[in-house]
C-alpha positions as CSV (number, residue, x, y, z in Angstrom):
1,X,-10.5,-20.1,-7.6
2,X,-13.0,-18.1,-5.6
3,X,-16.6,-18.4,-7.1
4,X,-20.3,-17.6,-6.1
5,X,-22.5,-20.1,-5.5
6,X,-26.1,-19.7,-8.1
7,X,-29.4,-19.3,-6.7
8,X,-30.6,-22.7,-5.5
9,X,-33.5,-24.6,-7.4
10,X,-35.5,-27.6,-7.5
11,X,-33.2,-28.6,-11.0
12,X,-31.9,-32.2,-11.1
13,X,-29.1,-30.9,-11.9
14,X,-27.5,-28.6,-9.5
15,X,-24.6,-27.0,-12.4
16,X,-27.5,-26.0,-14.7
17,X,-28.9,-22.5,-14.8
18,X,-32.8,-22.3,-14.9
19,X,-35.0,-20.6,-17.3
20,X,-36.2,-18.2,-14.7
21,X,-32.7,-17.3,-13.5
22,X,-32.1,-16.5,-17.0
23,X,-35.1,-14.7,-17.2
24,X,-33.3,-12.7,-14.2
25,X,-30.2,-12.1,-16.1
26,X,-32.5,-10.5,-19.3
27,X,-34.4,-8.1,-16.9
28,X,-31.1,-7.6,-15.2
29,X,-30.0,-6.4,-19.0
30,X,-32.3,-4.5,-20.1
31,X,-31.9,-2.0,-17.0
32,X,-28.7,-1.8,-18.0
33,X,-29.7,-1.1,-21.7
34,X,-32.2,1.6,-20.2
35,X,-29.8,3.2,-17.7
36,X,-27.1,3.8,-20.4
37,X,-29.2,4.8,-23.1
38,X,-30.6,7.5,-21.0
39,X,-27.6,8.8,-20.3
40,X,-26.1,8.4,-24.1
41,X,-29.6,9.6,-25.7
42,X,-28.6,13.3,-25.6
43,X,-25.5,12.4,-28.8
44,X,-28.3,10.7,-31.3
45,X,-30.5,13.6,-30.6
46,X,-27.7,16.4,-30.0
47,X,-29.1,18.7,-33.0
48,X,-32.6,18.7,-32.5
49,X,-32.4,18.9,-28.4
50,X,-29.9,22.1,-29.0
51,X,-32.0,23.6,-31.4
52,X,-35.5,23.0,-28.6
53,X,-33.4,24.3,-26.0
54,X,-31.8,27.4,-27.7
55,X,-27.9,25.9,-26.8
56,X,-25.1,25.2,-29.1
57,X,-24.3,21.5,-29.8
58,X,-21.1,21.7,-27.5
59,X,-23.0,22.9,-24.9
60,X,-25.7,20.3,-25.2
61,X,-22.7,17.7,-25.6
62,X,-21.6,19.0,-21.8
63,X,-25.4,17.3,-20.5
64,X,-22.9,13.9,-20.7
65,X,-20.4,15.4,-18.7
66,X,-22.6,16.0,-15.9
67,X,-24.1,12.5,-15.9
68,X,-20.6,11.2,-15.7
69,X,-19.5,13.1,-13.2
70,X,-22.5,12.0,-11.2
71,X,-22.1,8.7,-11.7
72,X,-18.2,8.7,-11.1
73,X,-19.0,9.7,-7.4
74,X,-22.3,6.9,-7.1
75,X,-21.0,4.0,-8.6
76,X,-17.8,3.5,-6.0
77,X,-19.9,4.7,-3.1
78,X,-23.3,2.3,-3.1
79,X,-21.6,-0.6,-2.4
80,X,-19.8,1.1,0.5
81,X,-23.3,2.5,1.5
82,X,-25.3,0.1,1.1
83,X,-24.5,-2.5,4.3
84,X,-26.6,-5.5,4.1
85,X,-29.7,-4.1,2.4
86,X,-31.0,-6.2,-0.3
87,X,-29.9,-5.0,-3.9
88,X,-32.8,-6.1,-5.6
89,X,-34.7,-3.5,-3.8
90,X,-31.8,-1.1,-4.6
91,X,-32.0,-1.7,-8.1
92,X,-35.7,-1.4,-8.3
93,X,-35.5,2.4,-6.2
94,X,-32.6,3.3,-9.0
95,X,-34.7,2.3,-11.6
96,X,-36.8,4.8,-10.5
97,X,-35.1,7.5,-9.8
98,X,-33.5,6.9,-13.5
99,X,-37.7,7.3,-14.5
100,X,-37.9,10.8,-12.5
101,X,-34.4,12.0,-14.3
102,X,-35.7,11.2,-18.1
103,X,-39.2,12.8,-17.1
104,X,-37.4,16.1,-15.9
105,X,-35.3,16.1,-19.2
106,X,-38.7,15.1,-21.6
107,X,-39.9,18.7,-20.0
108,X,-36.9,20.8,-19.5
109,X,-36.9,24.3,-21.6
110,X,-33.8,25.5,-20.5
111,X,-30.4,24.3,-19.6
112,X,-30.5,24.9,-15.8
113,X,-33.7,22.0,-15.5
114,X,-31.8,20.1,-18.3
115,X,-29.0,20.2,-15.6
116,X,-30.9,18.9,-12.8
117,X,-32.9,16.2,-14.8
118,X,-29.1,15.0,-15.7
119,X,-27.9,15.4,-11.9
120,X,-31.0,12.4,-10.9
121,X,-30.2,10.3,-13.6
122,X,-26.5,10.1,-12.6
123,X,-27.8,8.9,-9.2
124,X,-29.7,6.2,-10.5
125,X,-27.2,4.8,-13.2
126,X,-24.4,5.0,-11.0
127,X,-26.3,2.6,-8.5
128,X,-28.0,0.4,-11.5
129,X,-24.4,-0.1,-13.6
130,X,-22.3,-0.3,-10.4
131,X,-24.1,-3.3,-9.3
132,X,-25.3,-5.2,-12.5
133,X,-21.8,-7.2,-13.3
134,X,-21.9,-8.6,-9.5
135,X,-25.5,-9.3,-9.3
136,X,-25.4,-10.9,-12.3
137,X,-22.6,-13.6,-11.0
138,X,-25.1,-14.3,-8.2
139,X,-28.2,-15.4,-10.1
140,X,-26.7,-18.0,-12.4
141,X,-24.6,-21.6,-11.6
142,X,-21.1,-20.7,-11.9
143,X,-20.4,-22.3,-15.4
144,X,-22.2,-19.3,-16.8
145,X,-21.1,-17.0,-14.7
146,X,-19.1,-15.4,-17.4
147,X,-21.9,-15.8,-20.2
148,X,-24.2,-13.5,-17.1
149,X,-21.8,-11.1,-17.0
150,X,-21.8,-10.4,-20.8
151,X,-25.2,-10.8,-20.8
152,X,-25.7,-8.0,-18.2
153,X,-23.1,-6.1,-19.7
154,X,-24.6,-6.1,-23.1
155,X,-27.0,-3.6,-21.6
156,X,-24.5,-1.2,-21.5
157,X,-22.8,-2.1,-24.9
158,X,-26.6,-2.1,-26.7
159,X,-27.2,1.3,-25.2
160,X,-24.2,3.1,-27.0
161,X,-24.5,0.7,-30.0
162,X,-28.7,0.2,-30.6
163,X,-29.9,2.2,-27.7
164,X,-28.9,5.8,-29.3
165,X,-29.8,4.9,-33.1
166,X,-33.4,3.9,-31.6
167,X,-33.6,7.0,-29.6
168,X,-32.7,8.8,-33.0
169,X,-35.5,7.1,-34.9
170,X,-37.9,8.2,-32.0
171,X,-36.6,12.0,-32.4
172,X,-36.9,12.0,-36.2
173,X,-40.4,10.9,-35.7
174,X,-42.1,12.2,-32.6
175,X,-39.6,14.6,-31.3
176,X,-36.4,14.7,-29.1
177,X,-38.7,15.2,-25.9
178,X,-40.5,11.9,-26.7
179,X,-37.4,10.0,-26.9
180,X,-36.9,10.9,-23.3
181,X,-40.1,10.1,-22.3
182,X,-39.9,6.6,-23.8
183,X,-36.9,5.8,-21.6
184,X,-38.8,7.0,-18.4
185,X,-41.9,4.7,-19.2
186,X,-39.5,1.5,-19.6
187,X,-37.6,2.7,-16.4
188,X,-40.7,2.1,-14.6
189,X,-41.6,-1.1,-16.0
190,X,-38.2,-2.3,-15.5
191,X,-38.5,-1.4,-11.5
192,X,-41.2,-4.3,-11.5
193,X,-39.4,-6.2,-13.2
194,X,-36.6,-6.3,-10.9
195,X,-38.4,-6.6,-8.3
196,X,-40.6,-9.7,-9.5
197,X,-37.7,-12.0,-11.1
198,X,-34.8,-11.3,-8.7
199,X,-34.2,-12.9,-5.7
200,X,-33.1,-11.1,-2.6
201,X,-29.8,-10.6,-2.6
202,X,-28.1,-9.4,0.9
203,X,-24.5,-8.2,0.9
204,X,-22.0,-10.6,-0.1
205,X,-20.1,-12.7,2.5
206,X,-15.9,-12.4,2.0
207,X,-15.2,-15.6,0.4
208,X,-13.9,-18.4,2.5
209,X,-10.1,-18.2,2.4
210,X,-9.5,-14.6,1.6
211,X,-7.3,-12.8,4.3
212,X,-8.1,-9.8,6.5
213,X,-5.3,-8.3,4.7
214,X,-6.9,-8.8,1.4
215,X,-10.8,-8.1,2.0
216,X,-9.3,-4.5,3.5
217,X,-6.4,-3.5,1.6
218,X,-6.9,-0.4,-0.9
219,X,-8.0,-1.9,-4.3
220,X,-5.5,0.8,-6.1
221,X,-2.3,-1.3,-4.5
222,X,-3.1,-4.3,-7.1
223,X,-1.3,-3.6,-9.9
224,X,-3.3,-4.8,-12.6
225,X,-6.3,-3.1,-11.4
226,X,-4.7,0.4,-11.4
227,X,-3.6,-0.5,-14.9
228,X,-6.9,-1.4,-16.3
229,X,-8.2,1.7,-14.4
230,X,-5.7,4.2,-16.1
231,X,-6.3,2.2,-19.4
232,X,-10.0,2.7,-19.2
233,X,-9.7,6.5,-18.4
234,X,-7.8,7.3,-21.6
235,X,-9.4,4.8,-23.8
236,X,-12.9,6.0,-22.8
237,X,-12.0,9.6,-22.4
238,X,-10.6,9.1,-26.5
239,X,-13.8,7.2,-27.6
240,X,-16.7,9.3,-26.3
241,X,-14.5,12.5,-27.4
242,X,-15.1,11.5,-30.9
243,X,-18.0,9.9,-30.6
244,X,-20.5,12.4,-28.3
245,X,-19.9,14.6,-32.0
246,X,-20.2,11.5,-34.4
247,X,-23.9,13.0,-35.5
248,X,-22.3,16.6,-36.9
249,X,-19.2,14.4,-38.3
250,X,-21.6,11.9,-40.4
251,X,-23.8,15.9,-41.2
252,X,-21.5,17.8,-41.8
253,X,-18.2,15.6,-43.3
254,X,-19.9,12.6,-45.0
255,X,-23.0,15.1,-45.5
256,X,-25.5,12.3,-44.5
257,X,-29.7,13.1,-44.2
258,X,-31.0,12.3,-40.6
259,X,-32.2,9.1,-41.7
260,X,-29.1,7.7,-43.2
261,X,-27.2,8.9,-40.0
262,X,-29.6,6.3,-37.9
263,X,-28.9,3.9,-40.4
264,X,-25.0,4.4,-39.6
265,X,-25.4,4.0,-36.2
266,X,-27.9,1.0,-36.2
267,X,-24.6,-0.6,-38.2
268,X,-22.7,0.5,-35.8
269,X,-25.1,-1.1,-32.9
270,X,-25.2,-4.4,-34.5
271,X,-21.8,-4.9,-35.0
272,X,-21.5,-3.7,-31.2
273,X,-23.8,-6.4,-30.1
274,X,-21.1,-8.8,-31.8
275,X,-18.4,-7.5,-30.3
276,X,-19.7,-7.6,-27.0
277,X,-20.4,-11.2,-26.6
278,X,-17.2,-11.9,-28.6
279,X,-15.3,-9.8,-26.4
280,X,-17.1,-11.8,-23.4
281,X,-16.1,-15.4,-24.5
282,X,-12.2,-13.7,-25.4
283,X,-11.7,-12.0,-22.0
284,X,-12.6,-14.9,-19.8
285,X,-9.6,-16.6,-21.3
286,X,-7.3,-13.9,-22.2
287,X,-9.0,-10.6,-20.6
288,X,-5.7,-7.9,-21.2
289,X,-4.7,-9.5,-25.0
290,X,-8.6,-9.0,-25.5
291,X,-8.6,-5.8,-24.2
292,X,-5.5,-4.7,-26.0
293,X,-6.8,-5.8,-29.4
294,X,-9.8,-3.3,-28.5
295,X,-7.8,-0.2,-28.1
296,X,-6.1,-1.2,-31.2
297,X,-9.2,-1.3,-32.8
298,X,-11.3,1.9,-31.3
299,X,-8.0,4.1,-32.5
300,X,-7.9,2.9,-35.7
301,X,-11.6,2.8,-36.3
302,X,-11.3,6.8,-35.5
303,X,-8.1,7.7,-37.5
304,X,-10.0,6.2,-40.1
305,X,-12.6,8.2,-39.9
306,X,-10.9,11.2,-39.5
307,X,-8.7,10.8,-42.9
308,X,-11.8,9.3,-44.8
309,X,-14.7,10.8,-43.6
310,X,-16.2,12.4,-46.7
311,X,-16.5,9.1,-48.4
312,X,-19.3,7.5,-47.3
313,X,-18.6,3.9,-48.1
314,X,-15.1,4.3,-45.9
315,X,-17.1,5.8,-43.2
316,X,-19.0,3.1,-42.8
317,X,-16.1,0.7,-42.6
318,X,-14.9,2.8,-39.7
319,X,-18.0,3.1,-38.0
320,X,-18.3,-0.5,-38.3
321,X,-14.8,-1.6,-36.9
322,X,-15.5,1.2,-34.1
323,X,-18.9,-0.3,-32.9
324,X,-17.0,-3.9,-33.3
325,X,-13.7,-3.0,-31.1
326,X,-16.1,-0.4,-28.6
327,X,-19.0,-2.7,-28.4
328,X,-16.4,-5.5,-26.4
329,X,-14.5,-3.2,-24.5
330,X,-17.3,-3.1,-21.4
331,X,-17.5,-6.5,-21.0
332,X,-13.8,-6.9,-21.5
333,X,-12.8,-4.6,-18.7
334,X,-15.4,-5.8,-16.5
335,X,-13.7,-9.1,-16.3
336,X,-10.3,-7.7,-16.3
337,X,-11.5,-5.9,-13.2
338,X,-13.2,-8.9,-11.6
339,X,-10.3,-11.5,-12.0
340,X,-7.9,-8.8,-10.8
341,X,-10.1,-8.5,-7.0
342,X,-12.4,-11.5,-7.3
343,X,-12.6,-11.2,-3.0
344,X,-14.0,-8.0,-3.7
345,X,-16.4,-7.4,-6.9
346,X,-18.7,-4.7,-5.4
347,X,-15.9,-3.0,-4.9
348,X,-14.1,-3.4,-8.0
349,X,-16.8,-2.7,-9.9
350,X,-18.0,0.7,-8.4
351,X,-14.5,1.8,-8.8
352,X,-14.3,0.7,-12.2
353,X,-18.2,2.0,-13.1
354,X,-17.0,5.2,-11.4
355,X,-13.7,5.9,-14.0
356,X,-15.3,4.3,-16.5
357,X,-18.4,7.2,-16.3
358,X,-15.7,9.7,-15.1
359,X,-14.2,9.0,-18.6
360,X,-17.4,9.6,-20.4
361,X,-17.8,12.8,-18.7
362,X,-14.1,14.0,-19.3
363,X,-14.5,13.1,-22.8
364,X,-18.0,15.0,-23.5
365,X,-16.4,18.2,-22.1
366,X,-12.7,18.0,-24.0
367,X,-14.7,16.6,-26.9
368,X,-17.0,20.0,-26.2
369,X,-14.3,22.4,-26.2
370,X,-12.2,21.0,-28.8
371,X,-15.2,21.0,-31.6
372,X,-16.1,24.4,-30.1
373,X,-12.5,25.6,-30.6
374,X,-11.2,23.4,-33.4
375,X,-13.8,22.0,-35.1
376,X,-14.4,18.3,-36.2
377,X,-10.9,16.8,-37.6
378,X,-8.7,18.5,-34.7
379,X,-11.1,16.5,-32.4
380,X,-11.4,12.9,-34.8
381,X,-7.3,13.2,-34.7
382,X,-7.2,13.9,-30.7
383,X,-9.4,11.2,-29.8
384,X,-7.2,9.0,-31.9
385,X,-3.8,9.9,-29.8
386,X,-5.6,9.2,-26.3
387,X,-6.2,5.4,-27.7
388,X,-2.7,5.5,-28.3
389,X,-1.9,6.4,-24.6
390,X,-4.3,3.5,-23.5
391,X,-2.4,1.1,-25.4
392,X,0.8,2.5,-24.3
393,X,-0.7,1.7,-21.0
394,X,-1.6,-1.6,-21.3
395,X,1.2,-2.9,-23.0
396,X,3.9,-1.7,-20.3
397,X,1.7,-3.0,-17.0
398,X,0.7,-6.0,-16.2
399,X,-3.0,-7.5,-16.5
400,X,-4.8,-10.2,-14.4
401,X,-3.3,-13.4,-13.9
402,X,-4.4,-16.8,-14.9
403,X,-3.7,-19.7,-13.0
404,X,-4.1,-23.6,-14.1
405,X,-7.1,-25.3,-13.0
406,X,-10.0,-23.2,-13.9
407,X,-12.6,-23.6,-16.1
408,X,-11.7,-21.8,-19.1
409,X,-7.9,-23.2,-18.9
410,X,-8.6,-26.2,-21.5
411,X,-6.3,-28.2,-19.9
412,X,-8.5,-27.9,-16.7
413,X,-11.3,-30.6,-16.3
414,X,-13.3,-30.4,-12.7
415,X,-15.7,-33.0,-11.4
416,X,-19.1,-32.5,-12.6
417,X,-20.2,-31.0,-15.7
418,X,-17.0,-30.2,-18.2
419,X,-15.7,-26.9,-18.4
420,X,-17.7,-26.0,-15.0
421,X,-16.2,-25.9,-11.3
422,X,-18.6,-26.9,-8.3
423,X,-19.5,-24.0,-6.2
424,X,-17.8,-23.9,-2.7
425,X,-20.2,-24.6,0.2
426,X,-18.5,-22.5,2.6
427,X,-19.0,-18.9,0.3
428,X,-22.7,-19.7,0.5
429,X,-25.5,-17.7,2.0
430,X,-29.4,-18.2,2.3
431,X,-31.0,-15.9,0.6
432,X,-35.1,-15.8,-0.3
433,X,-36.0,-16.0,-4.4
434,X,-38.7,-14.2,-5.4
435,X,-41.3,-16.7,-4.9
436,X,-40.6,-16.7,-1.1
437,X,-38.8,-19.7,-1.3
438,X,-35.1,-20.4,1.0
439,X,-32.2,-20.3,-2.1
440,X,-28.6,-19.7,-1.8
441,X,-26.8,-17.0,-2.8
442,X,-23.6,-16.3,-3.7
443,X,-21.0,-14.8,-1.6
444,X,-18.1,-13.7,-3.7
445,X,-17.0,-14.0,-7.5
446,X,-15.0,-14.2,-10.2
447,X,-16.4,-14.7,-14.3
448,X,-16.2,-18.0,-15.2
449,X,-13.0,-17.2,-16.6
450,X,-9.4,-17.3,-15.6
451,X,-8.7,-17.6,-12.2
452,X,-6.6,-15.0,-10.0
453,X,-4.9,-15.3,-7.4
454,X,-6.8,-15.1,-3.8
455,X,-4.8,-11.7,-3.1
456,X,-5.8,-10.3,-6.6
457,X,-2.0,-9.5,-7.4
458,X,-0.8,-9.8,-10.9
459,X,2.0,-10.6,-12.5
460,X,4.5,-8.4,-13.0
């Protein structure tokens, strides 16, 4: 198994994560929570911020689509970029640029600076949520590295699932423009953040044992990684299809007021929050059943609301199930991805960040021009047959394999604290925490979660 070793500390025991790492992992979080809610604000506010900037709602549904695409092209290329500077300070500089992005939209009167503001905020998100799953690995002892990576990744599940019902609220009440403004203001408190409980964190060393062959060859030759990729793009494409227009369905179909539509979604954020670290604990075992039980569930959750949304007590069931199955599917991925190139996580995660926001962005546009065309059901019932293309997907390729001897195979008990595996000395670098003091850093990783072969292949 290849693993990272955690940030050193002064801890009698050397397997336990600290308080202050943790309290690394939680700022770590909520830049991810902030990073994706600014980019998802624009479906809880969708009405209101067409209406301020005399658009239609399709068109003001197309502002995701250009965040995605922006995104889709930073995510894969920081960690290529990026050489051996420190990515605590290049999380802190995205974190700000993210701040500039929401400023420009809290001001924008027209489309074009609307535009722009959502050009910025793609650079910084694709930097923040491309790196956030392998920092995360690197500031905890590697029994929790898989409990890191859900925490980190909760970020991005709380933004879709409690970050747009909040932004909703903050519309309602002080306007759509404050909303944005909000998220700039945390942006910028969350650059000091970084900056004061991280470590420094230097590139990753390729861990000990992986072949030249392996650290170089194209990520797209390993099987289950192209699989999870092409699952991802329909399965995303599908859900933020439907759900960029879920306000006007819950308006116009269940005929909801603005406040009962933020109470929808708030269900729908808390039973996101459930799935995500469910979906966590799941995938670290059995990461392609886990995510195969997700599409299941987002396709269903949308059919469902597509035959029954006019009655209100049925719509909530779906919206429910949807923020359950939806909520997991980010975490879940994310450790497909991992166990599939664990000699390469950068990597693997840009590349997955990037199709992941490519997805979003290809589904706000088809989602656009199908509700523009078709209206609401044509687009609920389209949505619906993309999960079934995802599924399709998963269930004829292969996922990442699992091999004995790792921490989450119950039948596997390493030395030292149960359940855990002991870091390996030779993946180990020095790297400075953030009170100046010599700690070292990880190199390489998997989640705390099945282990993969060194080469990444899968099983066929």
């Amino acid at each position: 198994m290849v693993s990272y070793a955690p940030v050193k500390n002064t801890d009698p025991d050397p397997d336990r994560t600290t308080p202050w790492q943790w309290v690394a992992v939680v700022v770590l979080s909520l830049s991810t929570f902030v990073v994706v809610t600014s980019e998802m604000l624009p479906v809880g506010v969708l009405t209101p911020m067409a209406d301020g900037l005399r658009i239609s709602s399709g068109t003001a549904g197309f502002s995701l689509t250009i965040t995605g695409l922006v995104t889709a092209v930073t995510a894969p290329a920081v960690p290529r970029l990026l050489g051996a500077v420190d990515r605590r300070l290049v999380l802190a500089v995205a974190m700000l640029v993210l701040a500039a992005g929401n400023a420009l939209s809290a001001v924008a009167h027209g489309f074009g600076l609307l535009v722009v503001s959502r050009i910025v905020l793609g650079i910084g998100m694709g930097a923040v949520w491309g790196l956030a799953a392998a920092v995360a690995m690197r500031l905890v002892a590697p029994r929790n590295a898989a409990l890191a990576v859900s925490a980190a990744v909760s970020g991005v599940a709380a933004a879709s699932v409690v970050g747009v019902p909040l932004g909703t609220l903050i519309s309602n009440s002080f306007g759509w423009r404050a909303a944005f403004a909000a998220l700039s203001v945390a942006a910028v408190v969350l650059a000091a953040g970084l900056l004061l409980s991280l470590p420094r964190l230097p590139r990753p060393a390729v861990p000990a044992g992986t072949s030249d062959r392996d650290a170089h060859e194209p990520l797209l030759r390993t099987r289950s990684v192209t699989v999870g990729l092409v699952l991802i793009l329909f399965l995303v494409t599908a859900h933020f299809g439907a759900y960029t227009y879920v306000r006007p369905v819950l308006e116009e179909r269940t005929a909801l007021s603005p406040g009962a539509v933020a109470l929808v979604l708030l269900v729908y954020g808390v039973f996101g929050l459930v799935g995500n670290f469910a979906a966590g604990a799941l995938a670290a075992r059995r990461a392609r059943v886990t995510v195969l039980g997700l599409t299941v569930g987002i396709g269903a959750a949308i059919a469902l609301l597509a035959i029954f949304s006019t009655i209100g007590s049925l719509t909530g069931v779906s919206v429910a199930l949807w923020g359950l199955t939806y909520g997991g599917l980010s975490v879940a991925a994310q450790i497909w991805m991992t166990q599939s190139a664990p000699h390469r996580v950068e990597q693997v995660t840009g590349l997955y960040v990037g199709v992941f926001t490519a997805a979003i962005a290809l589904g706000a546009f088809l989602g656009g021009t199908i509700m523009e065309s078709g209206g609401i059901t044509p687009l609920l019932w389209s949505a619906a047959g993309l999960s079934v293309v995802a599924l399709a997907v998963g269930l004829i390729g292969p996922g990442p394999t699992a091999l004995p001897g790792d921490p989450a195979d119950p039948a596997a008990t390493p030395e030292g604290s149960p359940g855990s595996a002991p870091a390996e000395p030779d993946a180990a670098r020095t790297v400075e925490s953030p009170a100046g003091s010599s700690a070292g850093a990880p190199a390489a990783a998997a989640p705390a979660g099945p282990a993969v072969a060194p080469s990444g292949k899968s099983k066929s």
